[in-house]
Residue, then its C-alpha position, 0 to 999 in steps of 0.5 A: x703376561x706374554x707366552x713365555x712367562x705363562x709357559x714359565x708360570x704353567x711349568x713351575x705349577x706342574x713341578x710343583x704338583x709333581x713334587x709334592x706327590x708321594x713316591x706311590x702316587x708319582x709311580x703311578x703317574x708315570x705308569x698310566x695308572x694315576x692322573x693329574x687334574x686341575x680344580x679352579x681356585x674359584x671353586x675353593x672361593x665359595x664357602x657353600x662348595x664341599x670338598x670331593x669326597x676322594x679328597x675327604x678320603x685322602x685327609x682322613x689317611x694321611x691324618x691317620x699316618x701322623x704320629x703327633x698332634x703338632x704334626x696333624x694340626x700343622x698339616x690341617x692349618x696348612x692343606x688347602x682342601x680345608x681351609x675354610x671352615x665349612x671344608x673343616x665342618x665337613x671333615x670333622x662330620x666324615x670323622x663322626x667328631x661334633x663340633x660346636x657350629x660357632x667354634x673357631x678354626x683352631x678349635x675344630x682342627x684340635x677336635x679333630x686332631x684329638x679325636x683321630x691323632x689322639x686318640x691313636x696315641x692314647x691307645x698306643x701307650x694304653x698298649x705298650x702299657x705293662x699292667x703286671x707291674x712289680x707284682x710280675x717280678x715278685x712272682x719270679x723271685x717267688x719261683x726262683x725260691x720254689x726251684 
């Protein structure tokens, strides 16, 4: 590849990083306050290679921002950071899911996903749940009368 393509490739990368940045991260950036770094694909190779724990953190957050299984399961099948399964084993250890070693990828995204995502939803509803019931509004017409 000549200078110029590779300077071409190398710039096109680099947009690419940037534009994947949260507006948060990006500000940061341009402050001084952040940075950016490479990682070799060759690390990513290695199935024995474990994910940065500053990695596993920034998953695990932005997993939590999901609002829907689909979404989650969308973004675990397409982040690099765990694409092989061990990368997974390792997220789902972090999240204190267990996960059956001979379970297949799909598998363990769901675990995971239901176990955070999930359960999240589950609580939310459980909250927003009225509990009082048509009882509640007996009770009003019982006070109307007593007025």
């Amino acid at each position: 590849m000549d200078t110029k393509n590779t300077i071409a490739a190398l710039m096109s990368s680099f947009a690419q990083a940037l534009s994947n940045m949260s507006n948060e991260d990006f500000n940061s950036l341009l402050s001084g306050k952040g940075r950016l770094y490479f990682k070799s694909d060759k690390a990513y190779e290695n199935n024995n290679e474990n994910i940065l724990e500053n990695d596993l953190k920034q998953i695990v957050n932005q997993l939590l921002q999901f609002e829907s299984r689909e979404l989650a399961i969308q973004f675990l099948e397409n982040n690099d950071l765990v694409r092989l399964k061990e990368q997974l084993l390792n997220l789902a250890a972090v999240l204190n899911v267990y996960i059956n070693k001979n379970a297949s990828k799909p598998i363990i995204i769901k675990k995971i996903v239901d176990s955070t995502v999930g359960s999240m939803i589950a609580s939310k509803a459980i909250k927003e749940t009225n509990l009082e019931g048509p009882r509640h509004l007996y009770r009003k017409e019982a006070q109307k009368k007593d007025l």
